[in-house]
C-alpha positions in Angstrom: 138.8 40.8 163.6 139.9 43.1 166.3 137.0 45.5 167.7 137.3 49.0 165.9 138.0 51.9 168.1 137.1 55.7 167.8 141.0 56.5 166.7 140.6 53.5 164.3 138.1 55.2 162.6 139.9 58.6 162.9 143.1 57.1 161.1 140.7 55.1 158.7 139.4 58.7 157.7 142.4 60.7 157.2 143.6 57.9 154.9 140.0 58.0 153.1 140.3 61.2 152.6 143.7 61.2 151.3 142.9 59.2 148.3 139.8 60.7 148.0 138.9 63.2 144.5 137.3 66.1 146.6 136.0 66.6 150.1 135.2 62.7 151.5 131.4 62.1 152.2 130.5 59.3 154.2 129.3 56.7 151.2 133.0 57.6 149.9 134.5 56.6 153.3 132.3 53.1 153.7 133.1 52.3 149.9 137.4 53.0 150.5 137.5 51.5 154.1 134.7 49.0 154.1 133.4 50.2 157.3 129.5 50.7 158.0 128.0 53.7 159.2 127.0 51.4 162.0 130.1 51.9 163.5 130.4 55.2 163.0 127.3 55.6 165.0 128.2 53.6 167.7 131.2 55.1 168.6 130.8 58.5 167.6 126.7 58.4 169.5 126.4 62.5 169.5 128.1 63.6 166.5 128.6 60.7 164.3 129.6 61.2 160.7 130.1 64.8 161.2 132.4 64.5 164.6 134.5 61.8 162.7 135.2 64.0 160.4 136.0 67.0 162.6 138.6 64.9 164.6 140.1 64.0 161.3 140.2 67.1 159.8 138.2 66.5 156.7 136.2 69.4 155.2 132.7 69.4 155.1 131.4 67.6 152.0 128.8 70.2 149.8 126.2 67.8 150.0 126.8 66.1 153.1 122.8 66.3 154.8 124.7 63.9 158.0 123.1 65.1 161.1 124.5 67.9 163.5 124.8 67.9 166.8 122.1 69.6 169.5 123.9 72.0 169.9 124.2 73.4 166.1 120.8 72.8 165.4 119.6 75.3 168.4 122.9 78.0 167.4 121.3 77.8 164.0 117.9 78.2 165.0 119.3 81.3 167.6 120.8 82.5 164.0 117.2 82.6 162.3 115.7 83.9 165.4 118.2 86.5 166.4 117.8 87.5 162.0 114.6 88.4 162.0 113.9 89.6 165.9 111.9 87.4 167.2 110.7 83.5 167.2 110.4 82.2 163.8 107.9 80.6 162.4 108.3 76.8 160.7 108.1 78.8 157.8 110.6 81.4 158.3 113.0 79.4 159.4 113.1 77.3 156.5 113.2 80.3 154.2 116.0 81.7 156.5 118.1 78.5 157.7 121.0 76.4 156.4 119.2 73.3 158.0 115.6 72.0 157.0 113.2 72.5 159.2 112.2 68.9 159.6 115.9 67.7 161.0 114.9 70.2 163.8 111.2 69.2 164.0 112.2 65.9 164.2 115.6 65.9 166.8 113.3 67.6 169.2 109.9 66.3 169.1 108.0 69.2 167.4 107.5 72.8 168.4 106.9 72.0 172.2 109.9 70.3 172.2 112.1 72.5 169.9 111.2 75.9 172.3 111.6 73.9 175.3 115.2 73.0 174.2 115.9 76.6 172.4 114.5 77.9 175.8 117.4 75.9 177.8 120.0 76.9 175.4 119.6 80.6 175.7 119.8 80.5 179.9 122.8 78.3 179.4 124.2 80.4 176.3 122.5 84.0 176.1 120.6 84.6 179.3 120.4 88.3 178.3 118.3 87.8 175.1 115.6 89.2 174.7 114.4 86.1 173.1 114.3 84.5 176.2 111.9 87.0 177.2 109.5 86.0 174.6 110.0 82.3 175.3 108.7 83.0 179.0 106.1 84.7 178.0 104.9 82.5 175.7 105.1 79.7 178.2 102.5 82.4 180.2 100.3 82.0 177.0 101.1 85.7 176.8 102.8 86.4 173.1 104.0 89.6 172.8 103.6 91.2 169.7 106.7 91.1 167.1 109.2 94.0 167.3 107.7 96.6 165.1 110.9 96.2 162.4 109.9 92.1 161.8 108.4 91.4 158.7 105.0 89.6 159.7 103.6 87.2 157.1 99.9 87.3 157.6 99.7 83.9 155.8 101.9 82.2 158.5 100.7 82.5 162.1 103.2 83.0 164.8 104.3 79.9 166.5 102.3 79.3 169.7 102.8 76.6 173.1 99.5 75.9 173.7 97.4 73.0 173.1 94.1 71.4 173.3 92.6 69.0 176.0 92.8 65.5 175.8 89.7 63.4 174.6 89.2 59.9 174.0 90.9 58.0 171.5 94.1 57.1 170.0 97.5 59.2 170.1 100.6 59.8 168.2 103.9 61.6 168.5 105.3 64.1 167.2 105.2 64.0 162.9 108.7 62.8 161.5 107.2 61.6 157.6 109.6 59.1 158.0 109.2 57.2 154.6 106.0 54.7 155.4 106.2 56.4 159.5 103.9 59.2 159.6 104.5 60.2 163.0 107.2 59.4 166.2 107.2 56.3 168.1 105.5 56.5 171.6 105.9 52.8 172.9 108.2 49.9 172.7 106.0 48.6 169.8 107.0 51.7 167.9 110.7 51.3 168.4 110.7 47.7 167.2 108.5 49.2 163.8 111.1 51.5 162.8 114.2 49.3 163.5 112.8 47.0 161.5 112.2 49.8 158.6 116.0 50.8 159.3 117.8 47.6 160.8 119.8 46.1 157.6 120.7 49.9 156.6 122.2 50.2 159.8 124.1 46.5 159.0 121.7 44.4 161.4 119.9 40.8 159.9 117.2 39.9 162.6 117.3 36.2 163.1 114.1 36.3 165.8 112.2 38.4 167.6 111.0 37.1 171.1 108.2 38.0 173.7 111.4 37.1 176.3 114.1 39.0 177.2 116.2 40.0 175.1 113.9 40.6 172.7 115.3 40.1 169.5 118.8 37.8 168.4 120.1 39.4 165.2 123.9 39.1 163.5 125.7 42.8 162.8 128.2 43.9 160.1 131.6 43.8 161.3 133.2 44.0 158.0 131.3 45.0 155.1 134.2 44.3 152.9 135.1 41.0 153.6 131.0 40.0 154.7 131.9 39.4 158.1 129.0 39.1 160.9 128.9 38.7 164.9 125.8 37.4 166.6 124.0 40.7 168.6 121.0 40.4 171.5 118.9 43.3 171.5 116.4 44.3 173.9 113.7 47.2 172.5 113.1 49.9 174.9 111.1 53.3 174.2 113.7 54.9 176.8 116.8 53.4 177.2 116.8 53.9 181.2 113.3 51.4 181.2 115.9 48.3 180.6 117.2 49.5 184.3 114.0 50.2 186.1 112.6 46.6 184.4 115.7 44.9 186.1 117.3 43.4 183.1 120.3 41.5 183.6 123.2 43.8 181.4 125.2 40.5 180.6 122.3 39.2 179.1 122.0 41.5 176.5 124.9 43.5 174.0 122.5 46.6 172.8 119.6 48.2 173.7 117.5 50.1 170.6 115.4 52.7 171.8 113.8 56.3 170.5 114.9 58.1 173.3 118.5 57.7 175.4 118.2 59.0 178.7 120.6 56.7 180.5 123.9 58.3 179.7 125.5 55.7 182.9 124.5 53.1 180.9 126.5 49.7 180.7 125.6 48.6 176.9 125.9 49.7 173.7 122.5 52.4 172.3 121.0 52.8 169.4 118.7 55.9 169.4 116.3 55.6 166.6 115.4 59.4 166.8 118.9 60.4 165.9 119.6 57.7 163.8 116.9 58.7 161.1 118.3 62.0 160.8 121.4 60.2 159.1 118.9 58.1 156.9 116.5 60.6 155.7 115.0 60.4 152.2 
């Protein structure tokens, strides 16, 4: 079978969708054209289900929960924000946003990393805000007080940067309640965890898992209709760009599974965990 292409997919969709009774939503498109979501994912990395379906010109499905881009989930939480004046609280936002407030918890590592990223998009996007204000002076540990016209819910503080010193002991990342995964990986060991928690839904059998490089030999889902499989070599990273500074051979390996890709030159093919689980949540 030939290798699928992004404009395969593309025509596969508007064809889909064609047939389809209503707007098309992504179990309708893998059920009419026997293609995984693993495909879709691969070659559609930032936008996936919800890019393929902008290229092909398919309505948004009512209850389609697939996972937005970056950049709509910080124009969304500017919406909120901009709404009610001021930063919102976890809280707030939920009460005020079209998106839960765990897709955005989780995409950007909790509130530090949420107002770090909101924080970039407003000097890119609206470096006259006033919001941006705040944000700095937040990062100062200075809050200003809300505007005087924000309603302030006494039983939900306001958001705040800072944290507490280090001690002794174990640590964790950011919470994601990810089914059985109560908080972000923050090693290679946690990557390999979660894929394996995910790995068949994403149309991967493992066959072995090695202490060698690569670290894990698994078959993939070409074509769920028909059952066919190819043979994969994996190598778990907790940043994709580690596989470079480790000096791993690239034509010893076919994909790299990672939490976080930070290697956008890269050679292979990436999974990133941390969006992929925004697809899969429940």
């Amino acid at each position: 079978m030939a290798e699928l292409t992004r404009d395969d997919l593309v025509e596969a969709a508007k064809s889909a969708d064609a047939g389809a009774q209503g707007p098309l939503s992504r179990p309708d498109f893998e059920r009419i054209t026997g293609i995984s979501q693993y495909h879709i994912y691969r070659l559609f990395p930032e936008g996936g289900w919800s890019e393929l379906k902008r290229l092909a010109g398919i309505d948004r499905h009512p209850k389609d929960n697939q996972p937005l881009a970056d950049d709509d989930l910080l124009e969304e939480f500017h919406r909120v924000a901009t709404k009610l004046g001021r930063i919102p609280t976890w809280t707030l936002f939920g009460h005020n946003a079209r998106i839960s407030a765990d897709v955005v918890r989780r995409r950007f590592g909790g509130l530090q990393g949420t107002l770090k990223q909101y924080r970039v998009w407003l000097e890119e996007n609206q470096p006259d805000s006033p919001l941006l204000t705040e944000l700095r002076a937040q990062s100062r540990h200075e809050v200003p007080p809300p505007p005087l016209d924000a309603t302030v819910d006494s039983s939900d503080p306001p958001i705040s940067t800072g944290s507490w010193a280090k001690v002794d002991g174990p640590q964790y990342g950011p919470p994601i309640d990810f089914r059985g995964l109560r908080h972000a990986p923050i090693n290679e060991q946690g990557v390999v965890f979660l894929f394996g928690m995910v790995s068949y839904e994403l149309g991967f059998i493992v066959e072995a898992v090695h202490a060698s490089f690569p670290d894990c030999e698994a078959k993939r889902c070409i074509d769920r209709r028909n059952e066919r499989w190819q043979r994969v070599r994996i190598e778990f990273e907790f940043r994709s760009r580690t596989f470079r500074d480790h000096g791993h051979d690239p034509a010893g390996c076919d994909l790299i599974v990672c939490w976080e890709h930070n290697w956008p030159e890269c050679p292979l093919e990436v999974v990133e965990l941390r969006k992929v689980i925004d697809e899969l949540e429940g």
